[in-house]
C-alpha positions in Angstrom: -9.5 4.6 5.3 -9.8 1.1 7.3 -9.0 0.1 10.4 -6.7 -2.5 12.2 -6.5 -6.1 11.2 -9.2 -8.0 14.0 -8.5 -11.1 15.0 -12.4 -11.6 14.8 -11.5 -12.3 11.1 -7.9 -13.0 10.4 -4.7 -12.5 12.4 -2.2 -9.8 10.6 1.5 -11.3 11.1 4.3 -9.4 11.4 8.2 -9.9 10.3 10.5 -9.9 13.4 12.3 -6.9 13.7 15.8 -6.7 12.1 18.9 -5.7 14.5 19.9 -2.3 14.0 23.3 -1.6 14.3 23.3 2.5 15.2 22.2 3.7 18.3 23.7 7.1 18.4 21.4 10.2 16.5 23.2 10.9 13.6 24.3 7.3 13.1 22.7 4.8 9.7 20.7 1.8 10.9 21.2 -1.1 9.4 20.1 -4.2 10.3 19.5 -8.0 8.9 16.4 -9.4 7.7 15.7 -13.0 10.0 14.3 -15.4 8.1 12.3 -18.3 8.8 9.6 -19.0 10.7 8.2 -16.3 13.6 5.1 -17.2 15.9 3.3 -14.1 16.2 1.5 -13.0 19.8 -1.8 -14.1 20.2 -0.9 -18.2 18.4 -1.9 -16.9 15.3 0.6 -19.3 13.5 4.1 -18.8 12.2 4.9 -15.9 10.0 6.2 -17.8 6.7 9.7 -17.6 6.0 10.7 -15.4 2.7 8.6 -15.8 -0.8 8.9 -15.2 -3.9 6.9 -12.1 -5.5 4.1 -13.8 -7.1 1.3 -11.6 -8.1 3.2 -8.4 -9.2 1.8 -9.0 -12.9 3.2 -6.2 -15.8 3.6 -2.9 -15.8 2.9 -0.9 -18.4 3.4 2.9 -19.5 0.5 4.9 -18.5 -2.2 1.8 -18.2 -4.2 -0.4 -16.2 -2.9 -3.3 -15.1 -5.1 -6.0 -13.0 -3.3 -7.7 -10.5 -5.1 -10.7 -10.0 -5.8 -12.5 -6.4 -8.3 -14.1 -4.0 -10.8 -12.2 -2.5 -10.0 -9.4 0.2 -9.5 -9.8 3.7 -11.6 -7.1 4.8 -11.2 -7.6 8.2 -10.7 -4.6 9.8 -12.1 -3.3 13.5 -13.9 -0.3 12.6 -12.2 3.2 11.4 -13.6 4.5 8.3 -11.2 6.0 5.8 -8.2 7.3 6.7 -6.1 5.1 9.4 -6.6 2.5 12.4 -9.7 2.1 14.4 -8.6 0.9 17.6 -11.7 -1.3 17.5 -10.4 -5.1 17.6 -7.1 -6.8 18.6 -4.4 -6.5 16.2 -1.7 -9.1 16.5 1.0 -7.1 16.9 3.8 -7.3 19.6 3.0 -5.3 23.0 4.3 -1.5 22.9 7.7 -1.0 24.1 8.2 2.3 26.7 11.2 4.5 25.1 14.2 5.3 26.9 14.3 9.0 28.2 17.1 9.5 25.9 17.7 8.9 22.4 18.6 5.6 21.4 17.7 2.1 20.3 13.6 1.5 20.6 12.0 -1.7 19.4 13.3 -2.6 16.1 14.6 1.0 15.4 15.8 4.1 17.3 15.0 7.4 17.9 16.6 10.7 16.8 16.3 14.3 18.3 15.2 17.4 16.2 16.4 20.6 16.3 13.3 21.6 18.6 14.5 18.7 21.2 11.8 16.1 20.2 12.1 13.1 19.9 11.1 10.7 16.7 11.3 6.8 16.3 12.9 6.1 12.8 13.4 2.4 11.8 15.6 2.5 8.8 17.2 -1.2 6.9 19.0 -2.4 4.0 21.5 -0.5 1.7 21.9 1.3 -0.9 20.3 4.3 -2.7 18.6 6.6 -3.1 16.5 5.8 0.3 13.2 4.9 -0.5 10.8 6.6 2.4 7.9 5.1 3.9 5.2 7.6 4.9 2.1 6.2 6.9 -1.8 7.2 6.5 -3.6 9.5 9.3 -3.5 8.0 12.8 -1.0 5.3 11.3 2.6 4.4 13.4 5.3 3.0 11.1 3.8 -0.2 12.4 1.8 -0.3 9.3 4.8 -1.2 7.1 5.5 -4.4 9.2 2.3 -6.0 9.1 0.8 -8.7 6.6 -2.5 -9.7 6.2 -2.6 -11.7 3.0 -4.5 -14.8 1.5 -3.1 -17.0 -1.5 -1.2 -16.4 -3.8 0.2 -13.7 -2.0 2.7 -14.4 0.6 2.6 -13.7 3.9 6.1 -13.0 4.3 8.3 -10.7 3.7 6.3 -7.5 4.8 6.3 -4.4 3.1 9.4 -2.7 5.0 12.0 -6.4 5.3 11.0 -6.8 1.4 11.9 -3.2 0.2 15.0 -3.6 2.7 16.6 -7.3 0.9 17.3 -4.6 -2.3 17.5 -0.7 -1.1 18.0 1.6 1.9 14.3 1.8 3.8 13.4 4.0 6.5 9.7 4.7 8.3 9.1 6.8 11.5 6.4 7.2 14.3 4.4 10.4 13.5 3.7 11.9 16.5 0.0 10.9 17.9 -0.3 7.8 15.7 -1.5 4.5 16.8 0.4 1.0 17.6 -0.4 -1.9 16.5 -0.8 -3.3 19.7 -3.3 -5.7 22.0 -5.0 -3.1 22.5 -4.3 0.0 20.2 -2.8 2.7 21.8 -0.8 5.9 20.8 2.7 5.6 20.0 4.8 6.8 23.0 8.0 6.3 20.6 7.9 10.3 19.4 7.1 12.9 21.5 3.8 14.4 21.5 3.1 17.9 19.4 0.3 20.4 20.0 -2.8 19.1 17.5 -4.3 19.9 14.7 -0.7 19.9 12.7 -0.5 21.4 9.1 1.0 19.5 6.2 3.9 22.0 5.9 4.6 21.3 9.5 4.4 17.4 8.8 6.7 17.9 5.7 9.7 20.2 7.7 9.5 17.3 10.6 9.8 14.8 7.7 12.9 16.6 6.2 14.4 17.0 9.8 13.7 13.7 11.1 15.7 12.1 8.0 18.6 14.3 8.1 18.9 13.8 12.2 18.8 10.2 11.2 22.1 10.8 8.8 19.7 9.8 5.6 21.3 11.6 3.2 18.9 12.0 0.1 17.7 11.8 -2.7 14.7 10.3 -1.8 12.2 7.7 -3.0 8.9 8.7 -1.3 6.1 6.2 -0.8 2.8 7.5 0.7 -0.1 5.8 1.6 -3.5 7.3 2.2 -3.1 10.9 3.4 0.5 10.2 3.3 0.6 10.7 -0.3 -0.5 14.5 0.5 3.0 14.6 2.8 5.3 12.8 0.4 3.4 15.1 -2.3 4.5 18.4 -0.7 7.8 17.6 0.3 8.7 16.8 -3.5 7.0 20.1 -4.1 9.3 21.4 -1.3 12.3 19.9 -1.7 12.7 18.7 -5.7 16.7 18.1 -5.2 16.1 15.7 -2.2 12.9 13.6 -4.7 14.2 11.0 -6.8 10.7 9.3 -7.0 7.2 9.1 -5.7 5.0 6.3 -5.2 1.2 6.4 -4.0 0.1 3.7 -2.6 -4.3 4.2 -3.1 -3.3 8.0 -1.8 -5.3 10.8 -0.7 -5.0 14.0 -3.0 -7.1 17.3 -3.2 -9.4 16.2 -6.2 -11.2 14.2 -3.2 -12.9 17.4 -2.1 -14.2 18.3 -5.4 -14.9 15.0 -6.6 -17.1 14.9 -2.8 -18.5 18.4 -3.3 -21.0 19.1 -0.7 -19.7 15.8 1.8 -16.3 17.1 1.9 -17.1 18.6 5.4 -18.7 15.8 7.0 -15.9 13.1 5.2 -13.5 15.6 6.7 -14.6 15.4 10.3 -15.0 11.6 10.1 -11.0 11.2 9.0 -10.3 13.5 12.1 -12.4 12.0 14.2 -13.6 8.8 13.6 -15.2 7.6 17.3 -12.4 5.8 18.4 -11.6 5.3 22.1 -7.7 6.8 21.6 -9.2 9.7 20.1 -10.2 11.5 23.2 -6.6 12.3 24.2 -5.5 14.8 23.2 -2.2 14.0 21.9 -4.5 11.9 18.7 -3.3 13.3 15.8 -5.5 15.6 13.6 -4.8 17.1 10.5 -6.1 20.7 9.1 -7.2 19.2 6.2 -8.2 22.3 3.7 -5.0 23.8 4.8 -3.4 20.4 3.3 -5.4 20.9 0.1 -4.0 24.1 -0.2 -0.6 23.8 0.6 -0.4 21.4 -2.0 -2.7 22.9 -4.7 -0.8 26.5 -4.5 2.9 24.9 -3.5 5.6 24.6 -6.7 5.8 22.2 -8.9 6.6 18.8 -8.8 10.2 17.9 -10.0 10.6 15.3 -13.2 10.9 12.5 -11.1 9.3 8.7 -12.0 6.3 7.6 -10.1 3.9 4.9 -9.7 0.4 4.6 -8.4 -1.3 1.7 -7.0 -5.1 1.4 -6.2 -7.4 -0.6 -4.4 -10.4 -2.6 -6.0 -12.1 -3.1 -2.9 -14.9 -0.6 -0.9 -13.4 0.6 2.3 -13.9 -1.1 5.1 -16.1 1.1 7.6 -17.6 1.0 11.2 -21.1 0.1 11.6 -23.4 3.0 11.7 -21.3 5.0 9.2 -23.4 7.2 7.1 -24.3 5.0 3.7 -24.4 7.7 1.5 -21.3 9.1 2.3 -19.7 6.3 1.3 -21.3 5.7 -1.8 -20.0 9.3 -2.6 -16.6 8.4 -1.3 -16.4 5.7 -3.2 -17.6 7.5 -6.2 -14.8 10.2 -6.5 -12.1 7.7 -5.1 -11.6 6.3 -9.0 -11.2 10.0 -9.9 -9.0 10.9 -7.4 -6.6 8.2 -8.5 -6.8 8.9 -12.4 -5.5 11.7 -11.0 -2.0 11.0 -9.4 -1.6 9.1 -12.5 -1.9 12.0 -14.6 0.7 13.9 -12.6 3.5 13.0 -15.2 3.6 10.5 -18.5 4.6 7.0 -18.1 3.4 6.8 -15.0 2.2 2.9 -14.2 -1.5 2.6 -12.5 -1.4 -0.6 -10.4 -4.7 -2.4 -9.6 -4.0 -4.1 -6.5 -7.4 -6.9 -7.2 -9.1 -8.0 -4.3 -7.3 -5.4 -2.3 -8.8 -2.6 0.2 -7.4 0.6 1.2 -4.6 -1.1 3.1 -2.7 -2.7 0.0 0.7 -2.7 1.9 -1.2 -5.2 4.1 -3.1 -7.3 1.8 -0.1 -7.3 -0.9 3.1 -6.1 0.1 5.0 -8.2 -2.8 3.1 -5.8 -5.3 4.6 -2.6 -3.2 7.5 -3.9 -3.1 7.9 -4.8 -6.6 6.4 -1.4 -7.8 8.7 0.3 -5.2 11.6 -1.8 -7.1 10.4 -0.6 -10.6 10.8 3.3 -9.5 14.0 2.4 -7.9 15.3 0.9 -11.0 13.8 4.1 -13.0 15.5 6.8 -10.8 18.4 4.7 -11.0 19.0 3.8 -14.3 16.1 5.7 -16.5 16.0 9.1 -18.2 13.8 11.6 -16.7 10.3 10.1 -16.1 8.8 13.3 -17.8 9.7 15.4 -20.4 7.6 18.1 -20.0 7.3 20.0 -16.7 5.1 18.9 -14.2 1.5 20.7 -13.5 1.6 23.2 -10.5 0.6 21.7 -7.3 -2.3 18.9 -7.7 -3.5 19.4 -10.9 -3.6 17.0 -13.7 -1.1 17.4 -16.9 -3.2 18.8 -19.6 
């Protein structure tokens, strides 16, 4: 999926980071939201200080529903599909070194695992159950932070501070992802694992990093791009710890039928997609038909509400990317998300208009709000489905 925001195009601006109060493992970490104005790095302007929500349109049982907005700010450095590029300067603050033991790092702090690792986790706001913000491929939790938005949508709150003004948040640093920094580098906030890493393996260090953190569940789980696959398997994995999912223009295993005879080259391209910080080998990759499996033969899903939000916009790609393997991309990408949508009744399908892959970016008001309409739903609702849900990835029938 795209790359980093370039400042060749527009300057992504990013909420200040809120005061945590924990700094022992184990402890919560809370933390309040500063408002105002923020001048990002680079003189890209001040951040605006907190909006009101103003293009989350209605949301309907089991339909479309456009979003409408200006047109895209495609402006991305050069990845294709899955995560960052590297290519460009993102404005983003300059990486922080973590202390050798764990404690407080940047905005958040970091937690030990049973192995010994170590794993940034920013988590803000109260209440519950924690909604769970899980990254694309190659993505840091710096994702979640970031805005790049053009009227009507507002360019402040980002995705994480605006969940966090109405529910418990949390992100983390997978290990081998990429910063948001001048220039894009790996995060040095988690400790670095032996790569590729298998979705089960990503799901246990998921479980294990929020339980270090003292996150007691259940969960909301919100997954963007390939994330979707690990927010998908842990609710597979752990139903009593899901209270909701939502994906957020997610990956899922109908992509490789829907790409039939491309899936191996579209797989090779997310895993390696020619960017400098690819060539150490710390760069996280994925076994990608082990993920498709996992998910297809794992258990069901529990009865839990969801949402799905999609973008309108191509991906953006790097020059020299092979034409017709986006035009099949693109292709089965519709598919893929009729598909999430048909993993329970009642499920909303959000159109995020004008958006690309990176929605939580473009419009992180429309996250937010559909993050708030699950929330209300685990909260309050009935079970989102009455039937049991299909085994694994397929589609209610």
């Amino acid at each position: 999926m795209p790359g980093l925001p370039d400042r060749r195009h527009a300057a992504a601006k990013t909420d200040a980071p809120e005061t945590d109060g924990a700094e022992a493992d184990g402890a919560e970490a809370d933390g309040a939201e500063a408002d105002g104005a923020v001048e990002p790095p680079g003189g890209a302007g001040p951040v605006e200080g907190p909006a009101a929500r103003g293009n989350t349109g209605r949301m309907g049982r089991g339909r479309l529903v456009r979003v409408p907005r200006g047109p895209a700010a495609v402006a991305v450095g050069g990845l294709l599909l899955l995560g960052p590029s590297g290519v460009g300067a993102p404005a983003a603050p300059p990486p922080t070194t973590p202390p050798a033991t764990s404690g407080r790092v940047d905005g958040g702090r970091q937690v030990t695992l049973p192995d010994g690792r170590k794993i940034y986790v920013d988590c803000r706001g109260h209440g519950s159950p924690t909604v769970v913000l899980e990254s694309g491929i190659h993505d840091s939790s710096d994702v979640w932070s970031l805005t790049e938005t053009r009227p009507p949508v507002p360019s402040s709150p980002a995705t994480l501070p605006g969940i966090a003004r109405g529910a418990r948040v949390c992100t983390y640093d997978r290990p081998g992802t990429i910063r948001y920094t001048t220039p894009p580098t790996l995060t040095d906030r988690s400790t670095p694992v032996a790569m590729p890493r298998s979705l089960p393996a990503l799901v246990t260090e998921l479980d294990q990093t929020l339980t270090a953190a003292g996150e007691k569940g259940p969960y909301l789980l919100v997954g963007h791009s390939f994330g979707g696959m690990i927010t998908r398997l842990y609710a597979q994995t752990h139903p009593e710890r899901t209270a909701g999912l939502v994906f957020v223009d997610a990956f899922g295993p109908e992509i490789r039928d829907g790409l039939g005879a491309d899936w191996p080259a579209y797989a090779r391209l997310v895993n390696r997609p020619g960017v400098p910080v690819e060539k150490d080998p710390d760069f996280e990759t994925i076994d990608l038909d082990g993920a498709m499996a996992a998910v297809e033969k794992g258990p069901r899903l529990p009865p839990v509400p969801m949402a799905v939000i999609s973008k309108t916009e191509p991906f953006a790609v790097a020059p020299g990317t092979p034409s017709t393997l986006m035009k099949a991309v693109e292709a089965a990408w519709p598919r893929l998300q009729g598909g999430l949508v048909t993993l329970g009744p009642n499920t909303p399908h959000v159109l995020a208009t004008g958006s690309d892959h990176y929605v939580q970016l473009h419009d992180p008001d429309l996250v937010t709000a559909t993050v708030d309409l699950v929330l209300n739903r685990a909260r309050h609702g009935p079970a989102a489905r009455s039937e049991e849900a299909p085994t694994g990835g397929s589609p209610a029938r």
